[in-house]
VEXDREN-2710 file (C-alpha; in Angstrom, 1 decimal):
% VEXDREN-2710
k/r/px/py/pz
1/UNK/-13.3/-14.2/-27.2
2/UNK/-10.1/-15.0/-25.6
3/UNK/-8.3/-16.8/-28.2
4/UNK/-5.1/-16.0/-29.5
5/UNK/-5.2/-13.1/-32.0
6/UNK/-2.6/-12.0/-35.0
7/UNK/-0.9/-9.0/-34.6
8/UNK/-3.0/-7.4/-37.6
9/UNK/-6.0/-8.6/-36.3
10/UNK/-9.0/-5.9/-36.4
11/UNK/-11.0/-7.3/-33.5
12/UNK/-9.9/-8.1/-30.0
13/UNK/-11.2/-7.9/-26.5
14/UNK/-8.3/-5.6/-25.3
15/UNK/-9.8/-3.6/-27.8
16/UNK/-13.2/-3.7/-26.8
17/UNK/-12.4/-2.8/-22.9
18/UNK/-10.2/0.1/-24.0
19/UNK/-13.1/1.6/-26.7
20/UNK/-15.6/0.5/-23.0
21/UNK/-13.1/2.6/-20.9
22/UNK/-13.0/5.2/-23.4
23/UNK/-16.4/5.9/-23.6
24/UNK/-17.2/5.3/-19.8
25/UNK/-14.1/8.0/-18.3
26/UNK/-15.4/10.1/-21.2
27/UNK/-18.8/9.9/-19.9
28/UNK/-18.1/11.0/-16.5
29/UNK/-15.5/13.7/-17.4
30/UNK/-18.6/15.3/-19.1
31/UNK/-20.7/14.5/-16.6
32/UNK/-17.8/16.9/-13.9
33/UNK/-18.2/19.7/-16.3
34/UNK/-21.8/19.8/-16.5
35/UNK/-22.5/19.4/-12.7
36/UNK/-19.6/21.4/-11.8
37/UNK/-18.4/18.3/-9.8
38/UNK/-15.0/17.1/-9.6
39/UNK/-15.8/13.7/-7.8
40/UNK/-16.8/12.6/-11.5
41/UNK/-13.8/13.7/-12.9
42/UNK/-11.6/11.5/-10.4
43/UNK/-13.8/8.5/-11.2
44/UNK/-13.4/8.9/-15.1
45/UNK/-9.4/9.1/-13.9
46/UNK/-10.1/5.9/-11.9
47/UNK/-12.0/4.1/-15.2
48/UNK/-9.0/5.3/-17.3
49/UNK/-6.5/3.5/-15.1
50/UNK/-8.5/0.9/-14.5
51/UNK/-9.1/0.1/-18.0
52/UNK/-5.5/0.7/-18.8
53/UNK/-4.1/-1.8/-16.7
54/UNK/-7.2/-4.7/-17.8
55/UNK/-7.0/-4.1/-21.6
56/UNK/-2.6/-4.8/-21.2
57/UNK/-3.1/-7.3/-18.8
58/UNK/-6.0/-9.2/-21.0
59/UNK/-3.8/-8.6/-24.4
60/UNK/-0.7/-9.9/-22.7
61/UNK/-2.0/-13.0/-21.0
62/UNK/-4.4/-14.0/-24.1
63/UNK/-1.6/-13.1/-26.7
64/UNK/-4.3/-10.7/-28.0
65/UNK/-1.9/-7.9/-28.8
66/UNK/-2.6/-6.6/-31.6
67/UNK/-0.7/-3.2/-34.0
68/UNK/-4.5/-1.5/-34.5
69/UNK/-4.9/-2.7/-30.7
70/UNK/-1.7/-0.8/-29.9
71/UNK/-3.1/2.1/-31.6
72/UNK/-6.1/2.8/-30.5
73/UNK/-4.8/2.5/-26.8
74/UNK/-2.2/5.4/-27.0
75/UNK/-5.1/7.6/-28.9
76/UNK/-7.4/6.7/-26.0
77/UNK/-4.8/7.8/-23.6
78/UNK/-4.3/10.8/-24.7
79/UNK/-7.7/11.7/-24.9
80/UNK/-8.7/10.4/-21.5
81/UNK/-6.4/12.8/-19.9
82/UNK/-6.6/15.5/-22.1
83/UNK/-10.4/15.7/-20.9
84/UNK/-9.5/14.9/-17.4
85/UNK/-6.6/18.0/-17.1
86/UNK/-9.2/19.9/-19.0
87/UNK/-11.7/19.8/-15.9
88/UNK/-8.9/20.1/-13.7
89/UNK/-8.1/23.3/-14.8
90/UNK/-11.9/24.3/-14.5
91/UNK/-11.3/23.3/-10.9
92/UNK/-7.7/24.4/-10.1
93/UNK/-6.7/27.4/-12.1
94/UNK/-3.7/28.3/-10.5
95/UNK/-2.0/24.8/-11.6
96/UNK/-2.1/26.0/-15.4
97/UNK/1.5/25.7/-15.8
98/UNK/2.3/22.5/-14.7
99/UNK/-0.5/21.5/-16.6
100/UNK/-0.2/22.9/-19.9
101/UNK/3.6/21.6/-20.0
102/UNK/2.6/18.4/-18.8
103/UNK/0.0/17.8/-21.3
104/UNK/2.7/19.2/-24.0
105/UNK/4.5/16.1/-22.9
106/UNK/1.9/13.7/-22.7
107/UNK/-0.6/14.2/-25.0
108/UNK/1.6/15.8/-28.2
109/UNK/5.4/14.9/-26.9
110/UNK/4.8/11.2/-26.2
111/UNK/2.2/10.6/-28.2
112/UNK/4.6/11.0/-31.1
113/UNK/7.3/9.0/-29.6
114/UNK/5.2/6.2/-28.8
115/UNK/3.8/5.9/-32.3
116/UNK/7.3/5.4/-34.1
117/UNK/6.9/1.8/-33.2
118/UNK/5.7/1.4/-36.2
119/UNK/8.1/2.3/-38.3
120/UNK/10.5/0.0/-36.3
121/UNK/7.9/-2.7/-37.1
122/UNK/7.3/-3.9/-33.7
123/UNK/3.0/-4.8/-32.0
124/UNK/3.5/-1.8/-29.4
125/UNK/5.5/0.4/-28.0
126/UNK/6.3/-2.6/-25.3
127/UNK/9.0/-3.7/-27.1
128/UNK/10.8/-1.2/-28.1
129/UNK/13.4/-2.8/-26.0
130/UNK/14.1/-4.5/-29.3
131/UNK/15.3/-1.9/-31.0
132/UNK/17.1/0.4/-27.9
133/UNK/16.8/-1.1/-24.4
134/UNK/17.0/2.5/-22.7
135/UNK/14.1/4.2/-24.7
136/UNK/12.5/1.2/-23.3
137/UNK/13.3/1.3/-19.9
138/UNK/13.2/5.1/-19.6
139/UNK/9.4/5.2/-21.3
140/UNK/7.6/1.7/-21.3
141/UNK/8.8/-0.6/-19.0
142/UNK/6.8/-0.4/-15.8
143/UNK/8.9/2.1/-13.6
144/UNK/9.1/4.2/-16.9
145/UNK/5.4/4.0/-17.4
146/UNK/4.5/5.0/-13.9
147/UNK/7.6/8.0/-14.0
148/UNK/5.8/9.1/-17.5
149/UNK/1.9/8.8/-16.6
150/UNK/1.8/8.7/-13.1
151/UNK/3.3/10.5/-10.8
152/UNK/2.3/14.3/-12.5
153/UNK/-1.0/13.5/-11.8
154/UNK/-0.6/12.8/-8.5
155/UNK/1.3/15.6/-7.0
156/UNK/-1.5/17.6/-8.7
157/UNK/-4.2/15.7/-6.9
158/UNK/-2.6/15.0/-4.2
159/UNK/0.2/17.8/-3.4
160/UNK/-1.2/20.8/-5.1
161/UNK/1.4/22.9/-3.3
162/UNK/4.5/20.9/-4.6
163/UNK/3.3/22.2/-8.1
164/UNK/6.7/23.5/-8.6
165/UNK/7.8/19.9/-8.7
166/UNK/5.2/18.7/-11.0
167/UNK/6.1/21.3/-13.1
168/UNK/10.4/20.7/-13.0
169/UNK/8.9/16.6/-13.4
170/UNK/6.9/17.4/-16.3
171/UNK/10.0/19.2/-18.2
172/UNK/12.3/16.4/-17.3
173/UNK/9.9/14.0/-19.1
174/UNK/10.1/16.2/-22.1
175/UNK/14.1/16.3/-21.8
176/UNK/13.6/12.4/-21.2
177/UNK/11.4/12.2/-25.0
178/UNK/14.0/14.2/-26.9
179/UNK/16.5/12.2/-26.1
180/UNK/15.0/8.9/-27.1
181/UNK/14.2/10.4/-30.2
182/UNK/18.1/11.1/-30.5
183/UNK/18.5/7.6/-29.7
184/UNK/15.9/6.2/-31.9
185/UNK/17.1/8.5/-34.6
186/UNK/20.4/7.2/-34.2
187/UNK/19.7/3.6/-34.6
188/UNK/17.7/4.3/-37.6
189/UNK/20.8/6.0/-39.1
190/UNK/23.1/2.6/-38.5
191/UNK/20.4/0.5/-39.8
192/UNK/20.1/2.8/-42.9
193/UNK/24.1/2.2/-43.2
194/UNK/24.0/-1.5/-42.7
195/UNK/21.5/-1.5/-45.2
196/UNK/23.6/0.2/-47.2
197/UNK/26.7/-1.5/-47.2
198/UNK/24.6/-4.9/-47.4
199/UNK/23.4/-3.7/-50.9
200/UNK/27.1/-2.6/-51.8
201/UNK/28.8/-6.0/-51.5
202/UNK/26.6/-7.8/-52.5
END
């Protein structure tokens, strides 16, 4: 269960705890709808996090990371809190804006970002230090993680009233994405031209 795994590997146990978190915040997110309860809409957020952090920690330290493992996890991400901001909007109407731009961010903005790890050929969007070292830090080292996924969330909770700030945090984020596209973009472009003029000499 928790031997080393190839990156193309189908089956892992950071996979299984994030499909088991998936299902389980899912189940509770339903659960705040249907009762009209939003204690079980904080705990699916709690099973989301908590899941998060185990099925990363558990791929890191077992060298179980894995590119379909990588995959499913931003998916299940995006879906987690796309049900959670769903019934918090139920719950707090008047926080619509923040919300909607921040899960324009999150859900469609970042989702794309983070899946053009594959076409730099890398496991996850971890190390996309290899190819630029400040779309890394600014999106997926652990700062850039909590700036990205974190603290929206808990203003929201937390500081309804500072929704202005959410909402000026959530388009900086977006500002953030765009330019890491640039410089992704940009990097693709000199590797297309080294490529290029590798070919020609030779």
């Amino acid at each position: 269960m928790f031997r080393k795994r190839p990156p193309e590997s189908i089956y892992s146990t950071p996979n299984l705890i994030t499909l088991l978190r998936l299902g389980a915040s899912l189940a509770f997110f339903t659960l705040a709808l249907l009762e009209r309860n939003e204690t079980y809409n904080f705990i699916g957020l709690a099973l989301h996090w908590l899941g998060d952090v185990a099925d990363g920690f558990v791929a890191r330290r077992f060298h179980q990371e894995t590119i379909l493992g990588a995959e499913i996890d931003i998916i299940a991400d995006r879906v987690e809190f796309l049900f959670f901001f769903i019934n918090f909007l139920f719950f707090h109407p008047q926080l619509y804006l923040p919300i909607i731009v921040y899960l324009l961010d999150f859900a469609f903005v970042d989702f794309y970002l983070s899946y053009q790890f594959i076409k730099f050929d890398l496991i996850s969007p971890n190390y996309f230090y290899k190819v630029d070292k400040n779309v890394y830090r600014f999106n997926y080292s652990p700062a850039g993680k909590f700036a990205n996924s974190t603290i929206v969330p808990l203003l929201l909770i937390f500081l309804p009233r500072w929704w202005i700030t959410a909402l000026v945090w959530a388009l900086g984020l977006i500002g953030l994405k765009l330019f890491s596209f640039y410089l992704l973009n940009k990097k693709k472009n000199i590797d297309k031209n080294l490529s290029s003029s590798v070919k020609e000499s030779s």
